[in-house]
C-alpha positions in Angstrom: -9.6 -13.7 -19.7 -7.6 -10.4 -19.9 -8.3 -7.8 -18.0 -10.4 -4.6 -19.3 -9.3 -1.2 -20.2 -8.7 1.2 -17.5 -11.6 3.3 -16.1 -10.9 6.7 -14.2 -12.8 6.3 -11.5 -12.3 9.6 -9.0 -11.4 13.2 -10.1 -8.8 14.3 -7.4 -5.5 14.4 -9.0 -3.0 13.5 -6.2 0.7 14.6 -5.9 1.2 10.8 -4.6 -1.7 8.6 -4.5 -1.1 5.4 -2.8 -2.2 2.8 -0.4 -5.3 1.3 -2.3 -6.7 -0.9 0.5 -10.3 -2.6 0.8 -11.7 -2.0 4.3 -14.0 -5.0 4.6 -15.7 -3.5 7.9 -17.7 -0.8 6.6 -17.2 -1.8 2.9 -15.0 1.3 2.0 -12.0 1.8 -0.1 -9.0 3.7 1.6 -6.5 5.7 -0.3 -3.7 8.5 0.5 -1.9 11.3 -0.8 1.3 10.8 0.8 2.9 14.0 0.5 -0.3 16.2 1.0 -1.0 14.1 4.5 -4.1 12.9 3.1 -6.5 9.8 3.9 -9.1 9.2 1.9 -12.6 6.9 2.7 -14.6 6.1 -0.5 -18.0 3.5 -1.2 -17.9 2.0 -4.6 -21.5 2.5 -6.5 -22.5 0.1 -8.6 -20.9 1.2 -12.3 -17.5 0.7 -9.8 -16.5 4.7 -9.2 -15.4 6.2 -6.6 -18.6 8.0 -3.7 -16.6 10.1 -1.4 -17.1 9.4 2.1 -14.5 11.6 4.4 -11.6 12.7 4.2 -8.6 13.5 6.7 -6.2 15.9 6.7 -2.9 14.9 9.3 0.3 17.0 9.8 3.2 15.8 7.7 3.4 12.8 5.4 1.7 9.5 5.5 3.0 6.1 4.4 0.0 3.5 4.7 -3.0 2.6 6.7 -4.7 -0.6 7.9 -7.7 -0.6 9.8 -7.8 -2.4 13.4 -10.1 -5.0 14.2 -13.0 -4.9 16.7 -12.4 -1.0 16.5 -13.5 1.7 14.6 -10.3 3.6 13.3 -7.0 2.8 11.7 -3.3 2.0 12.2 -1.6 4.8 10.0 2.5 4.8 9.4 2.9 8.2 8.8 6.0 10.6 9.5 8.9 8.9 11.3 6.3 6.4 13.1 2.9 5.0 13.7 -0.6 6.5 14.9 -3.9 5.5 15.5 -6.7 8.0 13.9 -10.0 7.8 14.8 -13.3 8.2 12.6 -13.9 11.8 14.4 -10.4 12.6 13.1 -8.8 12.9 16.6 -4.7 11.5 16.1 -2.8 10.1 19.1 0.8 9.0 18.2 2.4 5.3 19.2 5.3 4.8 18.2 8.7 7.0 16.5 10.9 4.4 14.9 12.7 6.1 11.8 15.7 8.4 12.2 15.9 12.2 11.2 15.5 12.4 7.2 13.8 9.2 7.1 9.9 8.9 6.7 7.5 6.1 6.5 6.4 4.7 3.3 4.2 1.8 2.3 3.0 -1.4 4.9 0.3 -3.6 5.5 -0.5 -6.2 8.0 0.4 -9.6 7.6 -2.5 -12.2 8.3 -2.0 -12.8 12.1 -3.1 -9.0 12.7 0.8 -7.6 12.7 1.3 -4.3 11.2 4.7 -3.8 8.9 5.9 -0.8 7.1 8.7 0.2 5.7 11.1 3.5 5.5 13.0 5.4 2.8 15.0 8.6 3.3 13.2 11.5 2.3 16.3 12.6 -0.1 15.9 8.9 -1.9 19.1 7.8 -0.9 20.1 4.2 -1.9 20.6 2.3 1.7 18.7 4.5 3.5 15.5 2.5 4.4 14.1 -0.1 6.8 11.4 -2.4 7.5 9.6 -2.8 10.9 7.1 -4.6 11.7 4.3 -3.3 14.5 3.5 -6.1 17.1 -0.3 -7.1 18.6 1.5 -6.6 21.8 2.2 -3.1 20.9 6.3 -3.8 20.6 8.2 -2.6 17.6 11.4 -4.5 16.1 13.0 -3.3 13.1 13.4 -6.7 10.5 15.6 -5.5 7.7 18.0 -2.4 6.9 20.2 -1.3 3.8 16.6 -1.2 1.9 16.3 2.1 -0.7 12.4 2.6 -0.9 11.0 -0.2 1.3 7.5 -0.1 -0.5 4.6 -2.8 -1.5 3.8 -5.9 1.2 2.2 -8.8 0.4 1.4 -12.8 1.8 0.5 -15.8 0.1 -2.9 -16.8 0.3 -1.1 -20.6 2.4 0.8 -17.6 4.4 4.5 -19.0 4.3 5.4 -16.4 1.5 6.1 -12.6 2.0 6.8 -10.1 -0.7 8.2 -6.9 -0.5 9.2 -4.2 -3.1 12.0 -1.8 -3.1 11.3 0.8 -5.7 15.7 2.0 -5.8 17.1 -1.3 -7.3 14.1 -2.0 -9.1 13.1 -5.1 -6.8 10.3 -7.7 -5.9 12.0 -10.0 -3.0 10.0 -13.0 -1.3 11.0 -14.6 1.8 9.9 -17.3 3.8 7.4 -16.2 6.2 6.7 -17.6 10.2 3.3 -17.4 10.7 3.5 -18.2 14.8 6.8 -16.0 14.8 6.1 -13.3 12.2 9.8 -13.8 11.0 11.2 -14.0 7.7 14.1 -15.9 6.1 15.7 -16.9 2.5 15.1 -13.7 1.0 15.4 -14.5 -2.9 14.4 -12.2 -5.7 10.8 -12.7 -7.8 11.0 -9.4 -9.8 13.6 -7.5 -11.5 12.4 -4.4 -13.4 13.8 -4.3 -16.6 14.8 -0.3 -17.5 11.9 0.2 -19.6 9.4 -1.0 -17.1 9.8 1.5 -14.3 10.2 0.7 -10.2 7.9 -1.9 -8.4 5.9 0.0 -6.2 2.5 -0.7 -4.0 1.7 -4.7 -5.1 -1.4 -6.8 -4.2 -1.9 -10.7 -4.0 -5.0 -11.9 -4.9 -6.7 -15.4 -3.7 -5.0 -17.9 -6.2 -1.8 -16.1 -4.7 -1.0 -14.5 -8.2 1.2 -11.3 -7.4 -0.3 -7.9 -8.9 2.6 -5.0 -8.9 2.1 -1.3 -9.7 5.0 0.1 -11.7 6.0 3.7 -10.7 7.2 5.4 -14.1 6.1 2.5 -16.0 2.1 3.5 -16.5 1.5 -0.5 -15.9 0.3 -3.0 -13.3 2.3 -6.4 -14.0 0.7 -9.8 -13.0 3.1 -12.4 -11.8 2.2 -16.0 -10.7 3.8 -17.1 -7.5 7.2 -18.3 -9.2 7.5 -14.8 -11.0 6.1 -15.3 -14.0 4.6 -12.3 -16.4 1.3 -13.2 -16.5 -0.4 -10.1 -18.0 -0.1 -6.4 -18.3 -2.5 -3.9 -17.3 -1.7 0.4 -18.7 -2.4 2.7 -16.8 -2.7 5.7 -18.5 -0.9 8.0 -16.0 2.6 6.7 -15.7 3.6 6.9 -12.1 1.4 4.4 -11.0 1.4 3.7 -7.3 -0.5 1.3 -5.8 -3.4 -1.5 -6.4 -6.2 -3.3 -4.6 -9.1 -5.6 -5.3 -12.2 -3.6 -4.0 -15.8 -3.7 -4.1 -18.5 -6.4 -4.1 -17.3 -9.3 -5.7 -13.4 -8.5 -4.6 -13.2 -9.0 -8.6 -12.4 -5.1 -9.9 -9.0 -4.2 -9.5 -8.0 -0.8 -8.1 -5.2 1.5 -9.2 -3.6 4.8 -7.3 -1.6 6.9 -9.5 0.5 9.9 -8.5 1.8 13.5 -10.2 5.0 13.7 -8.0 7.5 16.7 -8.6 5.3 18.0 -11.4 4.3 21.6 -11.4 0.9 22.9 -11.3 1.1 23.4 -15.2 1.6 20.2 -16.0 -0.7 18.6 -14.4 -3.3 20.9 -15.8 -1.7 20.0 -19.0 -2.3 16.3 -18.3 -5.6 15.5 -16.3 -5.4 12.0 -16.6 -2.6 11.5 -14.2 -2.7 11.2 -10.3 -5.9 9.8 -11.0 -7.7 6.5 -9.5 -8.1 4.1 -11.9 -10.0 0.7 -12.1 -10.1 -3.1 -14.0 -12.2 -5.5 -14.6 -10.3 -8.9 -14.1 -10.6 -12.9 -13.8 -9.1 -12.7 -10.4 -10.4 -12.5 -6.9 -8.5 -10.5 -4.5 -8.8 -9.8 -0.8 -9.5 -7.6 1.7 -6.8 -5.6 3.5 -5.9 -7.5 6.5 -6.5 -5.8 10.1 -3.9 -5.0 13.0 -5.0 -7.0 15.4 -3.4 -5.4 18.7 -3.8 -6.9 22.1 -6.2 -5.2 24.4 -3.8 -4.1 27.2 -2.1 -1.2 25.6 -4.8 -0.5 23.5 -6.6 0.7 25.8 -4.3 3.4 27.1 -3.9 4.4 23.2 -7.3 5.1 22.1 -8.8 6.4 26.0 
């Protein structure tokens, strides 16, 4: 069964909507503006829109979120480094990890509670980004360089797969992933974007392990299966879409981030369908966003 048409299912218009995640602890769907520092926590009602719960404002830009198990807040990747916010809204930095000019961009934790995110340089400079990954014992190693806009992370649902999109060369890699080790290896590509199809963005894996990419400049979601086939095509009607996540009861509607980046006000007045969040129905089933998992130790001395 195809998916359904696409649903606007908020009325903010971001500048750069992104990181649709599904926080399976208090049932809420998270969202950012990256450029505008904003985090955004949202129920679903039952016709699937958008209830605002709270939202955050933090200094500077933010690149992803991931909420942290047996606690109350999240694990944000947001200017050159990571932080941990609290629900009151209180900040308290971790980590710096990216040089001057760089910033953080998309991550996500892989299923043994690690938290990865990735870099690009703020003047989108081919070469210029990185991927580190965020370690339970509070340690973080950088785990590839040379990347151009280290964006969209996903796993396999049998966890020995790990994608990762780079939005400059137009790129869906997979590696093989160590689940005790949380290392990668035989980095091959999936996904090359043809011309007309945009840059692979924010991406999503759903239960069967079918791979679910947002196409920034290409106003589409593209379903692959795990070998990279073009399974189905989703349009968005906004064309910079950003980012996607399975949310709500069910896990079964798909969620969509777009984004009105270098536009002027006048534009996007002009076009009020774009920077919108969008939803699907689908066939699939998708999953939660997995937790950061950190040990208790430093924990402690980060959120006392």
């Amino acid at each position: 069964m195809a998916a359904g048409e696409a649903v606007a299912c908020a009325t903010d218009q971001h500048e750069l909507g992104e990181g649709a995640r599904w926080d399976a602890r208090r049932d809420e769907f998270l969202r950012i503006d990256i450029l505008a520092g904003s985090i955004y926590r949202d129920t679903i009602d039952a016709d699937g829109d958008l209830v605002p719960v709270r939202m955050y404002q933090l200094d500077g830009t933010i690149g992803s979120l991931a909420p942290v198990a047996d606690d109350e807040g999240w694990l944000v990747s947001a200017g050159r480094g990571f932080v941990y916010l609290s629900p009151d809204g209180a900040v308290r930095q971790i980590d710096e990890v990216a040089p001057a000019g760089v910033r953080m961009n998309d991550g996500a934790c892989d299923p043994q509670g690690r938290f990865w995110a990735g870099t690009m340089a703020e003047d989108h400079s081919g070469g210029g980004g990185a991927l580190y990954r965020l370690g339970r014992d509070g340690r973080t190693e950088q785990m590839l360089d040379g990347l151009s806009i280290s964006n969209g992370l996903g796993w396999s649902p049998d966890q020995m797969t790990m994608y990762l999109a780079d939005s400059g060369p137009g790129i869906v890699d997979a590696f093989t992933f160590d689940a005790d080790s949380g290392t990668i290896s035989d980095r091959r590509t999936l996904v090359s974007a043809a011309a007309d199809e945009g840059s692979p963005d924010g991406l999503t894996v759903d239960s069967a392990g079918d791979v679910w990419v947002a196409f920034y400049n290409g106003g589409r979601v593209n379903r692959y299966s795990p070998d990279g086939e073009l399974r189905e095509v989703l349009h968005v009607p906004a064309v910079q879409t950003t980012s996607c996540a399975f949310a709500g009861p069910g896990l079964s509607r798909l969620y969509v981030t777009t984004a009105t980046e270098f536009w002027n006000d006048e534009r996007r007045a002009a076009e009020p369908a774009a920077g919108l969040v969008y939803r699907f129905e689908t066939d699939a089933t998708g999953r939660p966003a997995e937790e950061f998992r950190p040990e208790p130790g430093w924990w402690r001395d980060v959120t006392a």
